[in-house]
C-alpha positions in Angstrom: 91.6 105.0 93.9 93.3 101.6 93.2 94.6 101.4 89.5 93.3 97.6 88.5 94.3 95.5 85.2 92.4 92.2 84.5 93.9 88.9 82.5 91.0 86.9 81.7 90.6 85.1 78.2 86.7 85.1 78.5 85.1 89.0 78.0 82.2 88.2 79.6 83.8 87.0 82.7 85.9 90.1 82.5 82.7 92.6 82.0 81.2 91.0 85.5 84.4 91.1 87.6 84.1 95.1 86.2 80.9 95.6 87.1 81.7 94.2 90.9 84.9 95.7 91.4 82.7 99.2 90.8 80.4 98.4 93.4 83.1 96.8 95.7 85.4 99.9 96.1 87.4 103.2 94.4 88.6 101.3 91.3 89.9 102.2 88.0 90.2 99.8 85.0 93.4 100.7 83.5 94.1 98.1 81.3 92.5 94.6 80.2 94.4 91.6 78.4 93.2 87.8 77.2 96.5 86.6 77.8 100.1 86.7 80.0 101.9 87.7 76.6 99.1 91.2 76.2 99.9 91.9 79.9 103.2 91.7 80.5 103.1 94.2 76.7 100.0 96.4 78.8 103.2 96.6 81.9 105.5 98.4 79.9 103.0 101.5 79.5 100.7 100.7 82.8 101.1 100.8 86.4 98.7 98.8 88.6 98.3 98.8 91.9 96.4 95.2 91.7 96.1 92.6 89.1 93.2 89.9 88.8 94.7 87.4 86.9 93.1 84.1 85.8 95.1 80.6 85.4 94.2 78.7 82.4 95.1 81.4 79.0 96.0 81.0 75.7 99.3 81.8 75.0 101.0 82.5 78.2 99.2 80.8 81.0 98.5 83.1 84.9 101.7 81.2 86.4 104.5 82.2 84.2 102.7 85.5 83.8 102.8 86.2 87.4 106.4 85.3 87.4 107.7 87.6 84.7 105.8 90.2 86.1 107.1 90.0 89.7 110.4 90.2 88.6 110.8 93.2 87.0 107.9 94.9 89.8 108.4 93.1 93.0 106.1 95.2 94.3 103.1 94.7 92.3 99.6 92.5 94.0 98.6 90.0 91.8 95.6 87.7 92.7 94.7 84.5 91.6 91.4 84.0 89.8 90.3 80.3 88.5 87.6 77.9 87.9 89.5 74.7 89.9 89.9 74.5 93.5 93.2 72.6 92.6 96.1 72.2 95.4 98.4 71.9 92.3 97.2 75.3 90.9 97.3 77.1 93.9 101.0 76.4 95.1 102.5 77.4 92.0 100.8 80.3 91.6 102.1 81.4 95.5 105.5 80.4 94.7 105.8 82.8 92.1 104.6 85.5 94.7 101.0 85.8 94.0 99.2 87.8 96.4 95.9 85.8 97.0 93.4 82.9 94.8 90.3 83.6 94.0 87.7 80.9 93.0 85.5 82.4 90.3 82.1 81.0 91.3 82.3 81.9 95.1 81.2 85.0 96.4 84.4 86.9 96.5 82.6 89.9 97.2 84.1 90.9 100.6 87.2 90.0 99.6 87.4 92.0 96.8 86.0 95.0 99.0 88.7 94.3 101.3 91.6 93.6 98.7 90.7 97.2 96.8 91.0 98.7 100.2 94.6 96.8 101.7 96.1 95.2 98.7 99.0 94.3 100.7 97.6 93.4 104.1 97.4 89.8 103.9 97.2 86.8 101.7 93.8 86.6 100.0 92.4 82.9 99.4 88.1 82.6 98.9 86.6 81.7 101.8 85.3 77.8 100.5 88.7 76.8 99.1 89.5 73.3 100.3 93.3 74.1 100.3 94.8 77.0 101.5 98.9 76.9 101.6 100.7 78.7 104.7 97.7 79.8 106.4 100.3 81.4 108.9 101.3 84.2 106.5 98.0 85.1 106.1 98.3 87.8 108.2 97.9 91.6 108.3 101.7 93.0 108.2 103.4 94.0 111.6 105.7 97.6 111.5 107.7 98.9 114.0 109.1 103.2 113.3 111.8 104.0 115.2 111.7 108.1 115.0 112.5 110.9 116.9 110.6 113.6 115.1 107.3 113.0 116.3 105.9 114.9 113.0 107.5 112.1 111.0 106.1 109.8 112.7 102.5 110.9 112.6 102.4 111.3 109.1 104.1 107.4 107.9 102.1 105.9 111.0 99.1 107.0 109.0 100.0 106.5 105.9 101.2 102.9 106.8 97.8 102.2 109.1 95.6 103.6 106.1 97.4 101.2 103.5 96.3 98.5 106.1 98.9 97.4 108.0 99.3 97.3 112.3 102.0 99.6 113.2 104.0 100.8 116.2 106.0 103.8 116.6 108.2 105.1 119.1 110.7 108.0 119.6 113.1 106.6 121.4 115.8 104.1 120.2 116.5 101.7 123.8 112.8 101.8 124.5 112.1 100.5 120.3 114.5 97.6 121.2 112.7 96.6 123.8 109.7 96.4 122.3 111.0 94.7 119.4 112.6 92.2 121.8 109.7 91.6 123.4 108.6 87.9 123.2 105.1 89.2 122.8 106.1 91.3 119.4 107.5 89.6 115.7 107.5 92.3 113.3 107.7 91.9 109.4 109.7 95.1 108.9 111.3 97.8 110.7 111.5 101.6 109.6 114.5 103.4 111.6 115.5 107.2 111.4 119.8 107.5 111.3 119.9 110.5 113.1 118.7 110.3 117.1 119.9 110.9 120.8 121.4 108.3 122.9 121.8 105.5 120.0 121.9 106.1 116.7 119.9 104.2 113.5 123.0 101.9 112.7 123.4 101.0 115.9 119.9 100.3 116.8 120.2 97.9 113.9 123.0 96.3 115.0 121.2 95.5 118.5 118.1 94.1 116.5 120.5 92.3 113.7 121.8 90.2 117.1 118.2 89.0 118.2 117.9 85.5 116.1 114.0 86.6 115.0 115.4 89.8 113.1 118.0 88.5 111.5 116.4 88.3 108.1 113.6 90.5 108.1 113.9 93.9 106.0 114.8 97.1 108.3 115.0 100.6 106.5 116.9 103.5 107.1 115.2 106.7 107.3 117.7 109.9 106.5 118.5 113.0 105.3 122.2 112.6 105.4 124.0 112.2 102.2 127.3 110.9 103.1 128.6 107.7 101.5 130.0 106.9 105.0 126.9 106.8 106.9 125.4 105.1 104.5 128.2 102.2 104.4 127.4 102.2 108.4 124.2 101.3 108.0 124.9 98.8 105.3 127.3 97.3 107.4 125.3 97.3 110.5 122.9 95.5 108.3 120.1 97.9 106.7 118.6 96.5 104.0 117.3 99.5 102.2 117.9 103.7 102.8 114.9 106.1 102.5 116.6 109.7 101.6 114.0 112.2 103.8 111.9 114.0 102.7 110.0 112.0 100.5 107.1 111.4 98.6 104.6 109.7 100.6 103.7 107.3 97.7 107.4 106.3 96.7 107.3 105.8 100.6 104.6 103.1 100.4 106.2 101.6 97.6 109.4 101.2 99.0 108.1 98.9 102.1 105.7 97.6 100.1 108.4 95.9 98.0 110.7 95.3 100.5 108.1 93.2 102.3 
């Protein structure tokens, strides 16, 4: 069940976007504000999963909101909602890090069905907007786990796949670089146990670190090591984050979430 706060100045907008978020999928209404001031208060005691939020507010307006918000939870969806199909609108909002745009007088219905189900699968615009910035990213998310305990893998594969995004997994190291080297494959992020026969995690990363589409994207290590040395190795090799195994499956999603 996705935990949803909506900032909307007008209450009877807000009671119908209620109403069809019920009907669209496993919601709950945690929190409601008329303004980006009552929210960013409502985020020091909440914590959404999504966030409708409209534009035009008293107050604190939908772009600075988002902004403020992002900052201190990278990780959080926000989406869009306005009145204006306006180009000027819409950019700012997506520079900030918004998550989709949402025109309030289409039928946003499937959309919202989808977004409840894979908040961070793509980029969200409503289908009869007449702009619609970097069409390219909207995209569902590419992952590639590199894992030699097949139970491991099993259980993120599905967790990742559920949340809605396209993964690949594989238990060997040489055969992972291959496929991320394939011309064929561009993945957003990369998910790589330490630990595993014939190359280890930091040095898997430091083959994928030299292939010139890889060179920014996040890559996570996966351990259960706690040594400040292999930890500095995978820094060094170029890891941009380290999940400590076992873990919480939910802290797990967060974690690539925000690093996406």
């Amino acid at each position: 069940m996705k935990k949803v706060i909506l900032v909307e100045d007008k209450v009877v907008f807000r009671k119908s976007l209620i109403e069809t978020l019920k009907t669209a999928g496993e919601v709950e209404i945690i929190g409601e504000a008329s303004n980006g001031e009552e929210f960013l208060e409502l985020l020091t005691s909440k914590q959404p999963d999504i966030v409708f939020m409209d534009i035009e507010m008293p107050l604190m307006d939908g772009i600075e909101a988002t902004k403020k918000a992002l900052a201190k939870y990278p990780g959080l969806v926000i989406i869009g909602l306005s009145m204006y199909d306006n180009e000027s609108y819409i950019e700012k909002l997506m520079e900030v890090g918004a998550r989709g745009y949402l025109l309030k007088e289409s039928d946003n219905y499937e959309m919202l069905k989808t977004i409840l189900k894979y908040p961070q699968a793509e980029i969200f615009f409503s289908e009869d907007l007449s702009y619609k910035p970097d069409i390219s990213k909207n995209k569902i998310k590419k992952l590639l786990i590199v894992d030699d305990f097949e139970t491991n893998v099993i259980v993120m594969k599905s967790s990742l796949t559920t949340a809605g995004f396209k993964v690949i997994a594989s238990s060997n190291p040489q055969e992972a670089y291959e496929i991320a080297a394939a011309n064929e494959n561009n993945f957003d992020l990369i998910i790589v146990d330490y630990r595993m026969p014939v190359m280890n995690g930091a040095e898997l990363v430091t083959k994928l670190r030299r292939l010139p589409k890889y060179k920014k994207i996040p890559i996570l290590m996966l351990s259960s090591e706690t040594d400040r040395e292999k930890k500095m190795e995978a820094k060094k090799a170029g890891a941009t984050g380290w999940i400590k195994k076992p873990f919480q499956l939910d802290k797990f999603k967060k974690i690539v979430e925000t690093a996406l």
